[in-house]
C-alpha positions in Angstrom: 69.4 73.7 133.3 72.8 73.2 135.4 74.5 74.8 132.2 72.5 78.0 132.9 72.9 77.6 136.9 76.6 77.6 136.7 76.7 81.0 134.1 74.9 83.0 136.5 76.7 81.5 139.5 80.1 82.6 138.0 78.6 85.8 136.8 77.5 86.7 140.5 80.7 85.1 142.3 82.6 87.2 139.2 80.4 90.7 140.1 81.4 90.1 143.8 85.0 90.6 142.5 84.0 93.8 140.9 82.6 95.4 144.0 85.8 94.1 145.4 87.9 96.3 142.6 85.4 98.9 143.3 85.8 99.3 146.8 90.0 98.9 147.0 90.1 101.7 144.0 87.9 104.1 146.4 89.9 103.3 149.4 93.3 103.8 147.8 92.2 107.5 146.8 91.1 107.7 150.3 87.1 107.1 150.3 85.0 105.6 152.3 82.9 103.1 150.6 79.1 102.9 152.1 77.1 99.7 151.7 75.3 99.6 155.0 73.2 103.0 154.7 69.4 103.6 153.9 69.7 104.7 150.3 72.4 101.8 149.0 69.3 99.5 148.2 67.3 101.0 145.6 63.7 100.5 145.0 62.5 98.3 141.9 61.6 98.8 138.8 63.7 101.8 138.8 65.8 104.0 136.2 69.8 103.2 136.3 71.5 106.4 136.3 74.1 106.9 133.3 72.9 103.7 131.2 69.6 105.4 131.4 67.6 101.8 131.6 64.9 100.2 133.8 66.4 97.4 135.4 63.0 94.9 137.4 63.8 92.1 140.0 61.9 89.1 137.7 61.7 85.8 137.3 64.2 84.0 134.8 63.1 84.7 130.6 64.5 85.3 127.5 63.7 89.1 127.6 65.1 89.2 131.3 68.5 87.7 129.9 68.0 89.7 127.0 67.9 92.8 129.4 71.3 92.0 131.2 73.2 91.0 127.9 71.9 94.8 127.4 73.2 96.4 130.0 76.9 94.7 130.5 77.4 95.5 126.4 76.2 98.7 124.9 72.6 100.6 126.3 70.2 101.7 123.8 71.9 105.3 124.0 75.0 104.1 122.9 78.5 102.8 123.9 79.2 106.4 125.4 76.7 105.4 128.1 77.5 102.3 128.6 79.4 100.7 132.0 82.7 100.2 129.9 82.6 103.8 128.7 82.1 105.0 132.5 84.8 103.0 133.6 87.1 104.4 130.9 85.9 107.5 132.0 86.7 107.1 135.7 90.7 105.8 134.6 91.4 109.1 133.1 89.8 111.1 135.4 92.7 109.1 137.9 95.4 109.8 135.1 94.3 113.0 134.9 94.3 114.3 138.8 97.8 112.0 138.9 99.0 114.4 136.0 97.9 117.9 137.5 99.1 116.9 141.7 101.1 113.6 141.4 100.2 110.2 142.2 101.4 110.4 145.9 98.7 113.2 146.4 95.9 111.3 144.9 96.5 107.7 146.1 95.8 108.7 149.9 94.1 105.7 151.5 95.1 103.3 154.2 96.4 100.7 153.2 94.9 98.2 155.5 91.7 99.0 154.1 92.9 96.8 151.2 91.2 93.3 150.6 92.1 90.5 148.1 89.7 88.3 147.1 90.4 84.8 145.3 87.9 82.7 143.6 88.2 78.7 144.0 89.3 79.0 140.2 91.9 81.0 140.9 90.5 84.6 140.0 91.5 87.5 142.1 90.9 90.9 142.7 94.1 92.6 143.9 95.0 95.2 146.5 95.5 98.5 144.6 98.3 101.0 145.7 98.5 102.9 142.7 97.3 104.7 139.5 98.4 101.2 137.4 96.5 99.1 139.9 93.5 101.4 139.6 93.3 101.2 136.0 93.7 97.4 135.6 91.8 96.3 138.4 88.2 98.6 136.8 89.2 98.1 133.4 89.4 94.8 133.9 85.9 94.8 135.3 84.9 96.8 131.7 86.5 93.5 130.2 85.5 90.8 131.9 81.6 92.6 131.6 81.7 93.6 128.2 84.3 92.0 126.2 88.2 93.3 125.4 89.0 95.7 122.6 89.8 94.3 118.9 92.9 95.3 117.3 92.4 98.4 115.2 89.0 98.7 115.9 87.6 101.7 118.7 86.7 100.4 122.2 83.9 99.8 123.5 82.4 100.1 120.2 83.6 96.7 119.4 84.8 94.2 121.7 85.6 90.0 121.2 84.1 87.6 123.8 86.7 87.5 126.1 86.6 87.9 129.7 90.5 89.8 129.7 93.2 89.6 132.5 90.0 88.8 135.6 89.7 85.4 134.1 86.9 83.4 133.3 87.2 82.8 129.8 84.1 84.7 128.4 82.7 88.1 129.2 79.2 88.3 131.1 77.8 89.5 127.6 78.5 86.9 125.9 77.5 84.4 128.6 74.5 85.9 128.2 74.4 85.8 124.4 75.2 81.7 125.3 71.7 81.8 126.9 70.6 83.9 124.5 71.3 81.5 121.5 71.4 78.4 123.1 75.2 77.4 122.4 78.6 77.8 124.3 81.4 79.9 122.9 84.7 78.6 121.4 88.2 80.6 122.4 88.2 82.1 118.5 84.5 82.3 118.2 83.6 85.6 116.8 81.1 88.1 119.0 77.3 87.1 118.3 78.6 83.6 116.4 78.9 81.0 119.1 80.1 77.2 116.9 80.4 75.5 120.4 78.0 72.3 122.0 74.4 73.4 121.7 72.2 73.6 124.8 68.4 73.7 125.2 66.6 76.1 127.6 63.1 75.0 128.9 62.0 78.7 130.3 58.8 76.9 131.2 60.8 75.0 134.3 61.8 77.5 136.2 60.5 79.5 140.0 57.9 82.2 139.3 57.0 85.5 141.6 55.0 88.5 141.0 57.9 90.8 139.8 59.7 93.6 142.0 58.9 92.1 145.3 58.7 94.1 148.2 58.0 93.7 152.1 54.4 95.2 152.3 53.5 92.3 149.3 51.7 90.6 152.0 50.5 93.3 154.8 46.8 93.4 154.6 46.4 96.0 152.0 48.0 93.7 149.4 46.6 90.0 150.7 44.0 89.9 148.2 43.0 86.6 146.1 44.1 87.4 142.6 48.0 88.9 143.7 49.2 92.2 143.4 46.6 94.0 141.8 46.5 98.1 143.0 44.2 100.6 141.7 45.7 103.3 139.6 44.8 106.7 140.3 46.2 107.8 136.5 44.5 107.4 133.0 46.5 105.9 130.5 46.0 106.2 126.6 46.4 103.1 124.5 45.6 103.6 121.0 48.7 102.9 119.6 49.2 99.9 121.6 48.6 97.5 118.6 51.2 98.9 116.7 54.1 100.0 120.0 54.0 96.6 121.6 55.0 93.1 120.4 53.6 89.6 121.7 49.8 91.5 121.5 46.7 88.8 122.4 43.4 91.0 122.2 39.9 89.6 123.1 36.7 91.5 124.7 36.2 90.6 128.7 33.7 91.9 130.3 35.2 93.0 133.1 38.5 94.2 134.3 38.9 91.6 136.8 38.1 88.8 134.0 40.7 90.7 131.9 43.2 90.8 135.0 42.9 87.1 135.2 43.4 86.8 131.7 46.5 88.4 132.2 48.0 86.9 135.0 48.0 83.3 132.8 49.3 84.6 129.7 52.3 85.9 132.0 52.1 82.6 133.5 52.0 80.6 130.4 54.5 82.8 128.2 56.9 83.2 131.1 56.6 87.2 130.7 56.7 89.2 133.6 57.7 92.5 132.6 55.0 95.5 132.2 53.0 96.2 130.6 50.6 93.6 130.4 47.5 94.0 130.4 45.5 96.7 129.2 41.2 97.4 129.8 39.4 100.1 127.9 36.4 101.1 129.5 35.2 104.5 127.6 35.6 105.3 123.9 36.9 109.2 123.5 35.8 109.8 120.0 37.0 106.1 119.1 38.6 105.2 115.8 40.3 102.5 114.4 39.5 98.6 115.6 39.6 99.1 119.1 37.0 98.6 120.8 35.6 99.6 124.4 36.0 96.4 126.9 39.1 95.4 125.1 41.5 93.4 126.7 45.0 94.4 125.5 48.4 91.5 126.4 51.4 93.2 125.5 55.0 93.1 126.2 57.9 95.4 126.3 58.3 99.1 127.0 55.6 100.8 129.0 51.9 102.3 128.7 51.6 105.3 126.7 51.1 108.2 129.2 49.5 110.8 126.8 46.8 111.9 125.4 45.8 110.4 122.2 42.3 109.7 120.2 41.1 106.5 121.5 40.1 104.7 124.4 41.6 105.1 128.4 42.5 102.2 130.2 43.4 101.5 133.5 44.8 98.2 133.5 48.4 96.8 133.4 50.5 93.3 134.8 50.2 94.3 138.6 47.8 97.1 138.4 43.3 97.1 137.9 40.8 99.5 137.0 38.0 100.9 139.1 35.7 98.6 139.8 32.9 100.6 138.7 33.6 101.2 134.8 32.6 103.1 133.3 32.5 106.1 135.3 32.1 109.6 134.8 34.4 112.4 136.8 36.7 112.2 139.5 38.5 108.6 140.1 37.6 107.1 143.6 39.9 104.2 144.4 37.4 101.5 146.0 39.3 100.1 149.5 40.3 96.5 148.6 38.1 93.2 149.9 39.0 92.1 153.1 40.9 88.7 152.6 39.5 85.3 154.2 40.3 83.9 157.6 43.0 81.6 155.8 44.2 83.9 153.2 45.2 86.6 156.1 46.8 83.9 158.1 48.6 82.7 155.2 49.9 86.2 154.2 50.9 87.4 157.7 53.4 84.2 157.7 54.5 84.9 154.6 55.0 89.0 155.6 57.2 87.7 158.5 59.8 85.5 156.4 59.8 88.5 154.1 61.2 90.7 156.9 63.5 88.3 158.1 64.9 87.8 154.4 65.0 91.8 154.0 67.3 91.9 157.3 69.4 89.1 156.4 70.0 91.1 153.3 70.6 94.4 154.9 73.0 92.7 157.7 74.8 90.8 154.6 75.7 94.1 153.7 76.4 95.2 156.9 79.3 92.2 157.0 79.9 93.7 153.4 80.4 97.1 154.8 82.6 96.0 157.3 85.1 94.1 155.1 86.0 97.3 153.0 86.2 99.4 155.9 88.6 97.9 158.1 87.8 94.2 158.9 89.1 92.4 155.0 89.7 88.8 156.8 85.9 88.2 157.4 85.6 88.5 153.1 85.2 84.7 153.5 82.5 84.6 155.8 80.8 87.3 154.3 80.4 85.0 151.0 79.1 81.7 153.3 76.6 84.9 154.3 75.6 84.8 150.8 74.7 81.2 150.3 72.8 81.2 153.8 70.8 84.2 151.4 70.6 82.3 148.9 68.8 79.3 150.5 66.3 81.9 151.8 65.8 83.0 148.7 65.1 79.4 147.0 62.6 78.6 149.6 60.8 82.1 149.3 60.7 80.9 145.9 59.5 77.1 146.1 56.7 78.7 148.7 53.3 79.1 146.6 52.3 82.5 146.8 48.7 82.3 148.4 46.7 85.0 146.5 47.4 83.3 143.0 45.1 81.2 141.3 46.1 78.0 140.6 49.1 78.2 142.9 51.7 79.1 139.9 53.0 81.4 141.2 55.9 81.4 144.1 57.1 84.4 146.2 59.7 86.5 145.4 62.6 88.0 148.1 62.3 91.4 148.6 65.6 92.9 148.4 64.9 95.6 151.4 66.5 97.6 153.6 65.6 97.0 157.0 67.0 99.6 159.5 66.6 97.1 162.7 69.4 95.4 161.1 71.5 97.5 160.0 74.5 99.3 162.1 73.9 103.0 159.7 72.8 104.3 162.7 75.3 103.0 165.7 78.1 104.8 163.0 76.4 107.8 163.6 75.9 107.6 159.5 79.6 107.4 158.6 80.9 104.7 156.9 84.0 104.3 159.4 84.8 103.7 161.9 82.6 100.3 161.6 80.6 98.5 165.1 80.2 94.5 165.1 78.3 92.6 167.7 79.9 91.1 170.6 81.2 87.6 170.4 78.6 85.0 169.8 75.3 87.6 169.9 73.4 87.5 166.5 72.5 90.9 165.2 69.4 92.0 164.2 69.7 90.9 160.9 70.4 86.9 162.4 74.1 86.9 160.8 77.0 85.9 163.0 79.6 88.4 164.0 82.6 88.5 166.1 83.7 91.3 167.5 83.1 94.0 170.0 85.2 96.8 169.0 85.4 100.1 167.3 88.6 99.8 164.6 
């Protein structure tokens, strides 16, 4: 697997570049950029705007590669939502303002806002001063994400696999088509035809978590034997899920929890974590077809069918249970959840704690972040050791068996949180400059070295 570590390593050192690019092409037209504020960190799953996709924090699959290889080449609406199209659209909205008030008027920023970064293979992201920097430092990043044009063919329709004038030989599509297909690239390999070594991928071997982790995972509402189950409060309607849904298992449970279980090992055992899952139907409503009630539904792909259709309702789905009195009649009543055990609490109240302290090292990584493109660029190489300390967290969040599962399969995942007592949004007054920084040798909240005590 150190083929695969090294692709996603040198897709994330690469995407660090890009908010690089990002940041020096809003601070050359004067902007501010804002990474240390309350809504920067979004909340998973969630809807990206413009690509109009659902993007989960999961463990590593073939659908979860399958999903990024997605989103850096062209969405399911099409190439004119994709991120190459948006930077292309961003590039002559510049050439466009340049055109109608000059280039002097537009390119505003200060100047020492600028930071160049350099990769250890000798990748950079320049300083931009100008509308020709501007466009070849975000195209670039449409390049070296989707792939550069073909001669005589439209753009981004069609692209080849290379990564363009950033470096790093192939785009992050096609690494991901690498995965994908289990074989490297050549130079003149066509798009979707890799000829290079061959490479297996045993998705089996790899660290687990209950997907889109978050802090209150293990407060005491959610430190329950069995995981993240919730009640839902909704009904869903399922009668086309034989037919919307691939990777279907079907068998009769008599209970929800029986078919919860059920659920949590096929995710387990087919390395699936992304909803829906599993699916319980409790009451027939005029039933037809070969469903039948106490059916226990294993799907993948898309999400449950939210309207009303003839049938059976279910309640169930990966991370969510029914009522535990089904069948019922009228109003839903959510039933409070079991107290956990002596050990079980214990056990989730540690886990709670690293949690938090992995949320504010996040938030005061970006915090660092913040700080670079606003007026402090020479700490961009401590910022990056920031993210390996991360990292580490991360990996032994990960290697920690997650108490509530059966079996101990499962590991826990980082939340990826905001955590205000970490972050400095608040000593800005909210703006993004100018920035604070600790004094010399304090840890901040978030435990990440700074070393300063001024206002620049």
């Amino acid at each position: 697997m150190w083929e695969i570590q090294a692709t996603m390593l040198g897709v994330v050192m690469e995407e660090m570049l890009h908010m690089v690019n990002a940041a020096n092409v809003l601070n050359a037209i004067g902007g501010a950029p804002s990474l240390d504020h309350p809504d920067f960190i979004p909340t998973y799953p969630l809807v990206m705007p413009f690509l109009n996709m659902s993007a989960d924090v999961v463990w590593f699959t073939k659908e979860s590669v399958q999903h990024y290889q997605i989103l850096e080449s062209t969405p399911p609406g099409g190439y004119n939502t994709s991120i190459s199209a948006a930077y292309l659209q961003i590039t002559n909205l510049l050439k466009s303002l340049c055109q109608q008030h000059g280039e002097a008027s537009v390119f505003t920023g200060n100047r020492s806002l600028q930071v160049e970064a350099t990769l250890g293979n000798g990748q950079v992201a320049p300083k931009v001063f100008g509308l020709a920097g501007a466009v070849t430092s975000l195209m670039g990043v449409a390049d070296q994400g989707g792939g550069c044009p073909v001669e005589g063919q439209p753009w981004p329709e069609m692209t080849n696999i290379s990564a363009g004038p950033l470096g790093g030989g192939v785009s992050h599509a096609a690494r991901y088509e690498e995965i994908l297909l289990q074989r490297a690239y050549e130079p003149d390999d066509k798009a979707g035809k890799p000829t290079g070594a061959a490479h297996h991928i045993d998705y089996r071997n790899v660290r687990r978590f209950t997907p889109n982790p978050a802090i209150s995972d293990f407060l005491p509402a959610s430190c329950v034997a069995g995981g993240k189950w919730v009640v839902r409060r909704d009904q869903f309607f399922v009668s086309t899920m034989l037919s919307e849904h691939g990777r279907l298992d079907n068998s009769t449970e008599t209970s929800w929890q029986d078919c919860a279980k059920k659920c949590e090992m096929w995710t387990i055992d087919n390395g699936q974590p992304l909803a829906p899952c599993a699916m319980w139907t409790w009451r027939a409503l005029n039933s037809t077809g070969n469903i039948t009630t106490h059916n226990c539904m294993l799907a993948q792909g898309g999400g449950p069918v939210t309207s009303p259709r003839p049938g059976f309702m279910s309640g169930c789905q990966y991370g969510t249970v029914c009522s535990e009195k089904l069948p019922h009649v009228g109003p839903y009543k959510p039933l409070p959840p079991p107290d956990p055990s002596p050990a079980l609490s214990r056990a989730c109240e540690v886990l709670h704690v690293k949690g938090v302290q992995f949320a504010s090292n996040y938030t005061a990584l970006l915090v660092q972040l913040h700080n670079v493109f606003n007026g402090q660029p020479a700490l961009l190489d401590s910022t990056i050791g920031a993210m390996y300390t991360l990292k580490g967290m991360a990996i032994e969040l990960m290697n920690t068996q997650d108490p509530r599962e059966q079996g101990n399969q499962m590991g826990v995942g980082p939340p990826w949180a905001y955590v205000k007592e970490a972050s400095h949004y608040a000593l800005r007054g909210g703006n993004a400059r100018p920035v604070y920084t600790e004094p010399e040798g304090r840890r901040d909240r978030g435990g990440v070295e700074l070393t300063s005590d001024v206002w620049l």
